[in-house]
N, C-alpha and C positions, 0 to 999 in steps of 0.2 A: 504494500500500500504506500505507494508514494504521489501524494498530491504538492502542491505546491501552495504555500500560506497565500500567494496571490489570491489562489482560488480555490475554495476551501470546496471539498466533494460534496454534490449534492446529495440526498437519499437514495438516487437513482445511481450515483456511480458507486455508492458504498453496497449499493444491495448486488450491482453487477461484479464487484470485488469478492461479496462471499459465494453470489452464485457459482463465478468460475473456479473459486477453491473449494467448494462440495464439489462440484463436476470431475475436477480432474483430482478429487479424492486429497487433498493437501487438508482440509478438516474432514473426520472420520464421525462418520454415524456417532450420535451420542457426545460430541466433543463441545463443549461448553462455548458459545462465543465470550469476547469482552462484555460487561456492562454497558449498558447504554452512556450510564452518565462518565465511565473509563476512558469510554473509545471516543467520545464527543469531547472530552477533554484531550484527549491525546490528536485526534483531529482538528480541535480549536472551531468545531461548529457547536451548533445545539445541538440538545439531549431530543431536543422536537426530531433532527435530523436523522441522528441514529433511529431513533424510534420509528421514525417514518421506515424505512429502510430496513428493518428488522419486521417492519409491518409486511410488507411486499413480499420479504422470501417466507415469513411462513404464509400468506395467502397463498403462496406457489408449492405450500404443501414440503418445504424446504425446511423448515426448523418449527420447533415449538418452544411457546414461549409459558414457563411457569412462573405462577406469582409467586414471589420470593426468593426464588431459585435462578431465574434467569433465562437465557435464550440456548435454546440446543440443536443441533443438528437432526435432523428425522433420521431413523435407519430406516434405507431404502426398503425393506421389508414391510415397514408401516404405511410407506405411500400407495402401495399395491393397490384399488378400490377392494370394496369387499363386495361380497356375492350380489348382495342386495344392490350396491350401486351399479357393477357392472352389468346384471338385469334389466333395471331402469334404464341406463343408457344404451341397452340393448334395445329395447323398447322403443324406442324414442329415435333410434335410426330407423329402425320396422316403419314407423309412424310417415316418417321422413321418406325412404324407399314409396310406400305407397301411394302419399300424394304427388310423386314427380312421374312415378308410373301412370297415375291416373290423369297426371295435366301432360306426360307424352303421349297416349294414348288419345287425346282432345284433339291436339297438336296434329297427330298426324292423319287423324279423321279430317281435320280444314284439310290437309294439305292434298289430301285425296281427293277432295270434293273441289277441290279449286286446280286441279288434272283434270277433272273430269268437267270442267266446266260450270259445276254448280256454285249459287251463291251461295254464300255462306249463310246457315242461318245468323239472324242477330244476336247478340250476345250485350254483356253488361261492359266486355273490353274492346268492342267494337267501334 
């Protein structure tokens, strides 16, 4: 982490800093980040900053944050969904799959009907 006091890292470059060290494994499942108010002072921004920034990687499913205790890396193990969600987002492609099959299927009735010479009937995207 080397920023320069000019310009003190946003939330955005400090969250892309721990991302790429979870990524290429340099913090390890379970490894404790700095404090918020540690590393904002060793940065020389606000505690808003890190916070912010410790906010973004665990929304990314990247760390969890316990009251008390502090900020920790997820083991990859825990980010896996579970049954139930990957169900749900099963579902919900299902969902998806069928109204695009149902608006190709529209699609290529006009397009047959407009070969063949007929008018289309009217429609509400007409």
């Amino acid at each position: 982490m080397d920023w320069s006091a000019d310009t003190p890292p946003t939330a955005r470059d400090i969250a892309a800093y721990y991302r790429q060290e979870i990524a290429n494994g340099s913090l390890a499942p379970l490894r404790q980040l700095p404090s918020a108010r540690s590393l904002a002072k060793k940065l020389r921004v606000a505690t808003m900053t890190v916070q912010g920034a410790y906010a973004q990687l665990r929304d990314e499913g990247l760390v969890d944050t316990r009251q008390g205790s502090g900020t920790f890396v997820r083991d990859a193990a825990s980010n896996a969904p579970s049954a139930q969600q990957s169900a749900l987002g099963l579902r919900e492609l299902q969902d998806q799959v069928e109204r695009v099959t149902a608006r190709l299927a529209e699609l290529s009735d006009r397009v047959a009907r407009l070969e063949a010479g007929e008018a289309p009937p009217a429609g509400p995207d007409q």
